[in-house]
C-alpha positions, 0 to 999 in steps of 0.5 A: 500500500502506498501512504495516500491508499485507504486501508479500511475505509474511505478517507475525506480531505480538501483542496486547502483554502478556508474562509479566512477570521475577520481578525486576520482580514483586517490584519492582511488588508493592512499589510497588504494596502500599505497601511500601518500594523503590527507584525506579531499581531498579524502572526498571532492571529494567524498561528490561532487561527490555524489551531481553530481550522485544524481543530474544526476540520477534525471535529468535521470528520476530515482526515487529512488536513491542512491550515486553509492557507489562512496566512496568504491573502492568495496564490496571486499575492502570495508568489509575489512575497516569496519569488524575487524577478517579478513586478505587479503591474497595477494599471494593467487590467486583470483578466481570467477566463475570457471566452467565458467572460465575454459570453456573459459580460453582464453576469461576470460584471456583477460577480467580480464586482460582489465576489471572486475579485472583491479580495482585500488588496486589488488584483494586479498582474504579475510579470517576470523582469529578472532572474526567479529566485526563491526568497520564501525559506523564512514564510514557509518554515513560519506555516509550517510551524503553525501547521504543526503546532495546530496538527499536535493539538488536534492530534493529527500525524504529520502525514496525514496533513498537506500544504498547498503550493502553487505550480509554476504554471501560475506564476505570471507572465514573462517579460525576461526568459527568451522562451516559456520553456527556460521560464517556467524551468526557472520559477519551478526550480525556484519553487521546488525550494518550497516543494522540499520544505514542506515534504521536509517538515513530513507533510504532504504537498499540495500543487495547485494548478487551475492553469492547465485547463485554462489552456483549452479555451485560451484565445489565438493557440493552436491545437499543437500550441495547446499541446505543446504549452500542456507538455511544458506545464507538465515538464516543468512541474515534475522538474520542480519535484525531483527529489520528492517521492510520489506518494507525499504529492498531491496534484491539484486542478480545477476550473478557475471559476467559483459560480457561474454558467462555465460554458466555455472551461475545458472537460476532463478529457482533455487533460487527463493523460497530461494530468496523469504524467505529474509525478504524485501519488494522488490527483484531485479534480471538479466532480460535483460540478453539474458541467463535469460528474458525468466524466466519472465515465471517462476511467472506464476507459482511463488506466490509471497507474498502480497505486495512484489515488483519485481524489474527486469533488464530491462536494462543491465549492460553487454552491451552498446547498449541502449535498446529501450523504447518500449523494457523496456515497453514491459518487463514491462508490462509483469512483471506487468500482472503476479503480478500487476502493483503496484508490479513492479519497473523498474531496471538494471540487475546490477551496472555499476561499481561494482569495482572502475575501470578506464575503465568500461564495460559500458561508463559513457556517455551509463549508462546515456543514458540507464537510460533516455531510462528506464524511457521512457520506464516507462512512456510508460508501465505507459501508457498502464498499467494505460490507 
């Protein structure tokens, strides 16, 4: 048995990011805004809360767990803060999912407006104007150390907590490196600093990476550019984790998009067999999304590798309807009758609070409630699975 297999039941876990207390809101807001703050306080808040989320989580019936990635205000700030090479360009306009975008301009309008872009400091993007080189070691070895120290209390092994990082593929545009090949090698090696020290600490990795599917429906690439820019993710991000065994790894990919129509965003199908070259020990994606838990489908025909684990969404993290146990069970099961029940963890679609957010889509009160029904729903799937 690999570390991340079931060995009597089904596991539950997440995707990491959590609704972050307003205590530590308005600390990073200050920080971030450049406005006056304490340093110690900000920290203290941040270590607390990691110990109350950990605390949560256990009471919740999740697993393995992780610190809701409370001490960053988002992956697009959070790189900023630990790779030097790289400038944010305020006055340059932000844009995600265009095609999806321009379809619905008055609906996304409104929803970056109330929601996904209303974080505590503006979105900005990034570029890369000199050399990547990892300035992180300090930031990380600090969430760590919380995520430690909360895991103890809560009574969690080490291995069953992860960290989350982000993969090179999310790091920014390039103004720099002649190529994107040398470029993304560049931001992976520096990144793959972060990758070593969290598996040092004898946690499990998280890669985040919504950016592969956003190939798909990217405007102006051919079908070989597509390819070709998937291949360079997937090398790039297996360079960053030599060293690193596959079974402390966890892959992470999404959609990008919280609620919303989600016409035009890439189906499992075409990027699974780049998904499945990564180098981790498991594989988390959307499956309780209405536009993607048909694809379950898809691995009837897929192999997956020997000893790999599946993680699919069996709760979302678009609406705040709670799914029914039976529901999660029956997503369950039907994961585990394709490639074993050893092989499947029950997850969410993704995280709650991608960005720090006063008002996230999903209430802090439902992501609990929605973690109490998957575990049931575990439990009911364990059941029939296990007899």
């Amino acid at each position: 048995m690999s570390l991340q297999q079931n060995t009597d039941r089904i596991q539950t876990t997440h995707i990491g990011s959590l609704p972050r207390p307003h205590a530590v809101l308005d600390l990073l807001k200050a920080k971030l805004t450049g406005q006056p703050y304490d340093q110690a306080a900000l920290d203290a808040a941040v270590a607390k809360a990691v110990v109350d989320s950990v605390k949560k989580q256990v009471e919740c019936g999740i697993d393995i767990v992780t610190d809701g990635e409370l001490s960053k205000a988002g992956f697009f700030t959070y790189i900023r803060e630990r790779l030097a090479g790289f400038e944010a360009r305020p006055n340059e306009k932000f844009t995600l999912f265009e095609q999806e975008v321009a379809a619905f301009p008055e609906y996304y309008e409104q929803y970056f407006k109330e929601a996904m872009m209303a974080t505590i400091t503006p979105l900005a993007p990034v570029v890369c104007v000199g050399p990547v080189t990892y300035t992180g070691a300090a930031a990380v070895q600090r969430d760590i150390a919380n995520l430690k120290a909360a895991a103890k209390a809560a009574g969690v092994a080490d291995a069953h907590v992860f960290m989350p990082a982000t993969a090179a593929a999310g790091v920014g545009r390039n103004e720099y490196y002649k190529s994107e090949e040398e470029y993304f090698h560049a931001v992976a090696a520096a990144l793959g600093e972060e990758y070593k020290a969290i598996a040092a600490a004898g946690f499990l990795v998280q890669i985040d990476d919504p950016f592969l599917p956003d190939i798909f429906f990217e405007p102006g690439l051919s079908d070989a550019q597509k390819k070709r820019r998937a291949e360079i993710y997937v090398e790039a991000t297996n360079f960053a984790l030599i060293g690193i065994p596959a079974e402390k790894l966890r892959f992470h990919t999404c959609y990008g998009i919280n609620e919303g129509p989600r016409l035009y965003e890439a189906g499992l199908a075409d990027i699974i067999h780049y998904m499945l070259q990564i180098h981790a020990g498991s594989f988390s994606f959307e499956a309780a999304n209405p536009r993607h838990e048909h694809e379950y489908h898809l691995f009837e025909r897929v192999k997956v590798p020997d000893g790999v684990v599946l993680v699919p969404g069996v709760i979302t993290h678009a609406s705040n309807i709670v799914e029914h146990p039976e529901l999660i069970a029956e997503r369950l099961v039907r994961y585990a009758k394709l490639v074993g029940r050893e092989n499947v963890i029950a997850g969410a679609d993704c995280g709650f609070s991608s960005q720090a957010l006063y008002r996230t889509e999903v209430h802090p009160t439902v992501v609990w409630e929605k973690f109490k029904a998957m575990r049931q729903g575990a439990d009911i799937a364990t059941k029939q699975l296990w007899n």
